[in-house]
C-alpha positions in Angstrom: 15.5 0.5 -18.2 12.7 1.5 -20.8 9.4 1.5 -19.4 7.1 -0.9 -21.0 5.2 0.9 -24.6 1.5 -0.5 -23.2 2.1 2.0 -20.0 1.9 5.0 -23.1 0.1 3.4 -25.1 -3.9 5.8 -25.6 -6.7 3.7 -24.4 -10.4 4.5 -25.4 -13.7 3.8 -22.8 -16.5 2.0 -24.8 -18.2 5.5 -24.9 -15.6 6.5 -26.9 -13.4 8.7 -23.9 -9.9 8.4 -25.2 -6.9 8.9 -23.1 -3.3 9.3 -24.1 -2.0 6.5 -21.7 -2.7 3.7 -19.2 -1.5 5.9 -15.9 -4.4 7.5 -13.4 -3.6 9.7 -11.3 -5.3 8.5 -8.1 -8.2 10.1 -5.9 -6.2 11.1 -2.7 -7.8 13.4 -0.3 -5.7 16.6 0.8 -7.5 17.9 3.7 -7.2 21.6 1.7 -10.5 23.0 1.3 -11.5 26.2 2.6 -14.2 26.5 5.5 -17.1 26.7 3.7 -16.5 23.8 1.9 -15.7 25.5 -1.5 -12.3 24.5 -3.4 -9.3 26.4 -2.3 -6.7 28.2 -4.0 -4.2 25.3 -3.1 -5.9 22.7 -3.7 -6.3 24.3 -7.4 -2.5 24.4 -7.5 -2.0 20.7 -6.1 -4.2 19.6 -9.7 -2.4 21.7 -11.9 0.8 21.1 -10.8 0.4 17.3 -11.3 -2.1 16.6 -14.3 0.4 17.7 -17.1 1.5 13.8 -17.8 -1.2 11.2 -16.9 -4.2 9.8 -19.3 -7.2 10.0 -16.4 -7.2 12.3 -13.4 -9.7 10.5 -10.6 -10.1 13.7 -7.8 -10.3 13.4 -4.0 -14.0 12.3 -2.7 -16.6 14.9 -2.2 -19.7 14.1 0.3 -23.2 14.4 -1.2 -24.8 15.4 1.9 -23.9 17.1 5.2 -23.7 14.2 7.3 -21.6 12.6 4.7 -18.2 14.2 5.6 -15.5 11.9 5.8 -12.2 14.5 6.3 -11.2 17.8 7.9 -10.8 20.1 5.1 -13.2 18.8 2.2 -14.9 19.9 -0.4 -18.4 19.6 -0.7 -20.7 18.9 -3.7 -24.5 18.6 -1.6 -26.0 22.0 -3.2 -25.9 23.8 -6.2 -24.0 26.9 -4.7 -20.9 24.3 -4.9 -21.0 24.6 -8.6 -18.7 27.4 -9.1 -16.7 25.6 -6.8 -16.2 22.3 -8.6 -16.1 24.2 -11.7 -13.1 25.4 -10.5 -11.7 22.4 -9.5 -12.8 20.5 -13.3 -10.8 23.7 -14.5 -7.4 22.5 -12.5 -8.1 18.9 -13.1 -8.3 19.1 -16.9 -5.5 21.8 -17.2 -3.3 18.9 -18.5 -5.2 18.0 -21.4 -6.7 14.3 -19.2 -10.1 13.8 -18.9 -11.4 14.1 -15.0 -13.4 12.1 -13.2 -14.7 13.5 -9.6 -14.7 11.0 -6.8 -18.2 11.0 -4.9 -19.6 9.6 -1.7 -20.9 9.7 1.8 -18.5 8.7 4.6 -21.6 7.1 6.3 -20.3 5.7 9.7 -17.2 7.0 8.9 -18.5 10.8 8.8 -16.4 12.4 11.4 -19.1 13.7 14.4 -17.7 17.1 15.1 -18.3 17.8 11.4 -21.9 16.7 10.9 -25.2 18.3 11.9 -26.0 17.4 15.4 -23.0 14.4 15.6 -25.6 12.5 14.1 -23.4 9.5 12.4 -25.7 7.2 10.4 -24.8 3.9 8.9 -26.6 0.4 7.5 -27.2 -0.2 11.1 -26.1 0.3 14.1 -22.4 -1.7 14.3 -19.6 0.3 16.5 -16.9 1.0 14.0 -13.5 0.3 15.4 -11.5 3.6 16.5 -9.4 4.9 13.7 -7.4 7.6 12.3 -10.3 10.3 11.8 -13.0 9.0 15.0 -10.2 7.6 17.6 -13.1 6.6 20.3 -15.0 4.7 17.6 -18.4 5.6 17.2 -21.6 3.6 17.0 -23.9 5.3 14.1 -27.8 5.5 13.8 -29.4 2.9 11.0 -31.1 4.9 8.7 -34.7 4.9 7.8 -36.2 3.4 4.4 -37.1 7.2 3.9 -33.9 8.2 4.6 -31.9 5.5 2.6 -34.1 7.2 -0.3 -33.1 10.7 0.3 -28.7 9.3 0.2 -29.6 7.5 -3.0 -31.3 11.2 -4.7 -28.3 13.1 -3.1 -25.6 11.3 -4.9 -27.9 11.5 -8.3 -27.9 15.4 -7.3 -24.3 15.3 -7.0 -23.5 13.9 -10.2 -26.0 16.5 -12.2 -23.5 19.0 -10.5 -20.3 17.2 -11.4 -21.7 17.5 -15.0 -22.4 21.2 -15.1 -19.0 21.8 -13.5 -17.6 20.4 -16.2 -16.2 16.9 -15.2 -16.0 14.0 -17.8 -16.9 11.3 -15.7 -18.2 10.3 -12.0 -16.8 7.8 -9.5 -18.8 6.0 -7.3 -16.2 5.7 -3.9 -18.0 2.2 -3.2 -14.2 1.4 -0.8 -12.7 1.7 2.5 -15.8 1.2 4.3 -17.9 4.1 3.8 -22.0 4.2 3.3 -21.7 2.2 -0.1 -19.5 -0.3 1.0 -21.0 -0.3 4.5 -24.5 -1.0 2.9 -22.5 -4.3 1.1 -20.6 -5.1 4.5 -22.0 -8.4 5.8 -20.5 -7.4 8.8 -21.3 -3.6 9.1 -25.1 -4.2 7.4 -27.4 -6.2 9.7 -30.3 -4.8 8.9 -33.7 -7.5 8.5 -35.5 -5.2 5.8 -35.0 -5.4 1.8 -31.7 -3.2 2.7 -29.8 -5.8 4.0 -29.9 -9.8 5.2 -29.1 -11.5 2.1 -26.4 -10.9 -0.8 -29.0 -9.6 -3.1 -30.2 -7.1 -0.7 -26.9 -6.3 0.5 -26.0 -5.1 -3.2 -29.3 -3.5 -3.1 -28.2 -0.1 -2.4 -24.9 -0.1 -4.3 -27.3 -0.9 -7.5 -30.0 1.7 -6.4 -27.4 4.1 -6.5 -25.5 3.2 -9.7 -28.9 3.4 -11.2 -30.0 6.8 -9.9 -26.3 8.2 -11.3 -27.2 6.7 -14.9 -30.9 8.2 -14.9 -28.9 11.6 -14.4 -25.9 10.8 -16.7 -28.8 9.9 -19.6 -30.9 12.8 -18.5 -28.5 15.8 -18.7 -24.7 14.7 -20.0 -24.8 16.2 -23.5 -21.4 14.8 -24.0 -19.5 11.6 -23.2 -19.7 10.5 -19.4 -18.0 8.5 -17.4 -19.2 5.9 -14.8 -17.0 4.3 -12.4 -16.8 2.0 -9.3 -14.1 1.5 -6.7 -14.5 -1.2 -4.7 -12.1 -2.5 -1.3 -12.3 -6.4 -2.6 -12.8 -7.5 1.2 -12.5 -6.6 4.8 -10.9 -7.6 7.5 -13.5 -8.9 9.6 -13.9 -12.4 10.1 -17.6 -11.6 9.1 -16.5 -9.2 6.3 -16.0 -9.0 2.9 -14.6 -11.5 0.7 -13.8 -12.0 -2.9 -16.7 -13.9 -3.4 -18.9 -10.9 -2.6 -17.0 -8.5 -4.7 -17.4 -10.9 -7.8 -21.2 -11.0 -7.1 -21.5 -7.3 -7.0 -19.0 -6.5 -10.1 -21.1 -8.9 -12.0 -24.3 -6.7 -11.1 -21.8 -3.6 -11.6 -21.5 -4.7 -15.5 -25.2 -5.3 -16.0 -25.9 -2.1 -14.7 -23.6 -0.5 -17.4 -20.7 1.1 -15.3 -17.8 1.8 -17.4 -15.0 0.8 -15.0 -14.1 -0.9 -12.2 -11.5 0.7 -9.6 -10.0 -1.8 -7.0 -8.8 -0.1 -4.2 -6.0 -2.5 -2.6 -3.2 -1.9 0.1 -0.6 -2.7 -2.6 -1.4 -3.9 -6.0 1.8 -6.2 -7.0 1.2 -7.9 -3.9 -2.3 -8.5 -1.8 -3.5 -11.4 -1.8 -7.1 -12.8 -1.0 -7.7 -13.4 3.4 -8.5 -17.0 2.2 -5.9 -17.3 -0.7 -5.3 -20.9 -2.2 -2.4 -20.2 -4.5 -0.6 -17.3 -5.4 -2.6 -14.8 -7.2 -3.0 -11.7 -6.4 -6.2 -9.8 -5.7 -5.2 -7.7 -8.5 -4.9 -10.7 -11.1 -8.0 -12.1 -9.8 -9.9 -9.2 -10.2 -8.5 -8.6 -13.8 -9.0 -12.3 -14.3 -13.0 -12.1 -13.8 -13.6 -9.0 -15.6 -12.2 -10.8 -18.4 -11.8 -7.4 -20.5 -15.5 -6.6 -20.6 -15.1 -3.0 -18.3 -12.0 -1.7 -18.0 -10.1 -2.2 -14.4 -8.1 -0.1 -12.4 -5.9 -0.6 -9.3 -4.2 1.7 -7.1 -2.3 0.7 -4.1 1.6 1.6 -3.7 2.6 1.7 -7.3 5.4 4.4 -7.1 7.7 3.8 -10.1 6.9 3.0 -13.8 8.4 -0.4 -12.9 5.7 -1.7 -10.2 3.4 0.1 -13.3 4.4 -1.6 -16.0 4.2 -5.2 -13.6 0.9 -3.9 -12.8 -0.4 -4.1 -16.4 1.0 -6.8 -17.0 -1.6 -8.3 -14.2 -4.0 -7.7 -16.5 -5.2 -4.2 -15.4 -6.4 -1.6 -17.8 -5.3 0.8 -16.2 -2.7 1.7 -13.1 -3.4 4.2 -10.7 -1.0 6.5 -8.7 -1.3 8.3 -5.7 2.0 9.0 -3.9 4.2 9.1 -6.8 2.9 11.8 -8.6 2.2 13.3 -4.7 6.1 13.5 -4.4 6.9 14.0 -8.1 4.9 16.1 -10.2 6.4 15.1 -13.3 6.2 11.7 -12.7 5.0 10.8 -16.0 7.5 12.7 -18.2 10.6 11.4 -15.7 9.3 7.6 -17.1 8.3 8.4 -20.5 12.3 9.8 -21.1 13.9 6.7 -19.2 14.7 9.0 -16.4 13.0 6.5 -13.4 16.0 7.0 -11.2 15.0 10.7 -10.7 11.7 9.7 -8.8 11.7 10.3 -5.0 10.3 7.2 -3.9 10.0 8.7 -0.2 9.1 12.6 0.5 11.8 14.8 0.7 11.2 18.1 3.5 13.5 20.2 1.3 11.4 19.7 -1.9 8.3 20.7 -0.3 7.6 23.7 -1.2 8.5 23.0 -5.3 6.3 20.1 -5.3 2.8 22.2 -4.5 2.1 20.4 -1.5 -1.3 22.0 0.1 -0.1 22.9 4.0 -2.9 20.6 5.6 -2.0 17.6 2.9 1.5 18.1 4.4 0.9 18.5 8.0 -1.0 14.9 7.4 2.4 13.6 5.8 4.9 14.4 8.3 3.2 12.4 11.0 2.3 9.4 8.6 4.7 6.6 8.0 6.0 5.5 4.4 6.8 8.5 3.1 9.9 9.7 4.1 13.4 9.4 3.2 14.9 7.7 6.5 18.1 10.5 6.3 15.8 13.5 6.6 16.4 14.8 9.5 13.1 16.3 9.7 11.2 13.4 9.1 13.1 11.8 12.1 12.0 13.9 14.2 8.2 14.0 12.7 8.4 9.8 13.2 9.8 10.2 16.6 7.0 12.9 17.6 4.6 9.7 16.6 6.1 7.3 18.2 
């Protein structure tokens, strides 16, 4: 089966960024950075090794301050002596001939304690987060301080002047999964009583503050074409949490404020569907739907062969983003582009491992993860079972 042409087809931002086709290769962390924070050697080779196909590369998240880090192993963008560092990592990124766009953010009370100054885990307010993957006790963070609020919305403006002198071609807000943006958003996680938080306009108020603070810079010192982006988890889990409505609100303020793209983070694009669905839409569609073509939309979310892409344009999405596919299969783009779909590992193969590029840490993470394997590898058996 032929892939669909609109998956090849270029596609051109309203500033005039072109890319060659409608495939993104997704921000996906890899746990890989050296000690000090700085870009490593394998990480380098995990870009390079995957970049040579797609239209966009989105990078994994770097924090903006300290206290902002959200994953063992990450690489950090909070002071100018990380230049040469993401320099390098523009360098790998853009090998391919794509544009790149570097993920930014600040876990917020998501930060893992053991990696931040003093354990000191700060959030909208204080609201226990619910154990998880990366804090398995659950932690309870610190509300920060008007002052303080100020300081996180300079830091990611900071950030972005470094992501332009490194070289990048674009900036991506992670507003998703629950970290400081999205946790300043959270009806749930943001109970604050000050102009911060209470109402849906002062609930957006930081998400706007910051997306404002990143275009000052953009304007201020991109001497070239610039991206802005957005990812946003559409709702939350929480009886309390997120819903659609919100995220319509805010990507309606999102568009005023001039961002160039929207990126919906969803647990699987061809198939969530809104908590309080009424028919059967997707959150995808729905998104796509009230956009209506003026920014550009992305989705990522288990989209593993050019088949669930192509489906996922035809949703209405700009663009389609994908994270384990081109994890397992390097070439993924050139395998669709020559009608070749049925030589794309849909689960991980051990004994490919070390042609694929796979940083040590990224695949450490892998073999106790579910998903990913091919259920006759007897490795990955054993990796399940050791889980289990």
């Amino acid at each position: 089966m032929q892939t669909a042409p609109t998956l090849f087809e270029p596609f051109t931002f309203a500033n005039g960024i072109t890319l060659r086709n409608r495939v993104v290769m997704a921000p996906m962390t890899t746990w890989s950075a050296n000690d000090d924070g700085t870009v490593s050697d394998e990480e380098v080779l995990y870009y390079r090794r995957r970049v040579n196909g797609v239209g966009l590369v989105l990078t994994g998240c770097t924090h903006v301050m300290p206290n902002g880090i959200g994953f063992t192993g990450e690489f950090a963008s909070y002071d100018d002596s990380f230049i040469p560092s993401l320099r390098r990592l523009a360098e790998a990124a853009k090998s391919g001939g794509a544009p790149a766009v570097i993920q930014i953010f600040h876990a917020g009370n998501k930060a893992v304690p053991d990696l931040i100054p003093g354990t000191d885990v700060v959030g909208a307010s204080a609201v226990q987060v619910p154990a998880g993957p990366f804090n398995p006790s659950g932690v309870t963070p610190r509300a920060l301080g008007h002052g303080e609020i100020l300081e996180v919305i300079s830091a990611f403006g900071d950030a972005t002047r470094r992501a332009i002198e490194a070289g990048f071609d674009g900036m991506e807000l992670h507003g998703a999964h629950g970290f400081l943006i999205q946790n300043f958003f959270s009806p749930h996680y943001n109970q604050r009583g000050d102009e911060w938080g209470g109402t849906l306009e002062n609930r957006m108020r930081f998400p706007l503050a910051v997306v404002r603070e990143v275009k000052r810079v953009i304007a201020m010192h991109a001497e070239r074409p610039f991206l802005l982006g957005y990812r946003v988890s559409p709702e939350e889990p929480e009886h309390d949490g997120l819903r659609m409505s919100d995220t319509y609100a805010l990507i309606e303020r999102l568009i005023d404020f001039g961002v160039d793209y929207i990126h919906a983070s969803l647990s699987n694009v061809l198939e969530a569907k809104p908590i309080e669905a009424t028919d059967d839409r997707t959150v995808a569609e729905l998104i796509a739907a009230n956009v209506a073509g003026r920014v550009p939309v992305i989705a990522a979310g288990q989209v593993r062969t050019p088949q669930q892409a192509e489906r996922a344009v035809d949703l209405g999405l700009s663009l389609v983003a994908v994270g384990q596919g081109l994890v397992m299969n390097p070439e993924w783009v050139e395998l669709s582009k020559q009608g070749n779909e049925g030589l794309i590992e849909t689960e991980i193969r051990t004994t490919k491992v070390p042609e694929i590029a796979l940083p040590a840490n990224l695949w450490d993470r892998i073999q106790f993860a579910t998903g990913w394997f091919n259920i006759n590898d007897d490795h990955a058996v054993q990796a399940q079972k050791a889980t289990a």
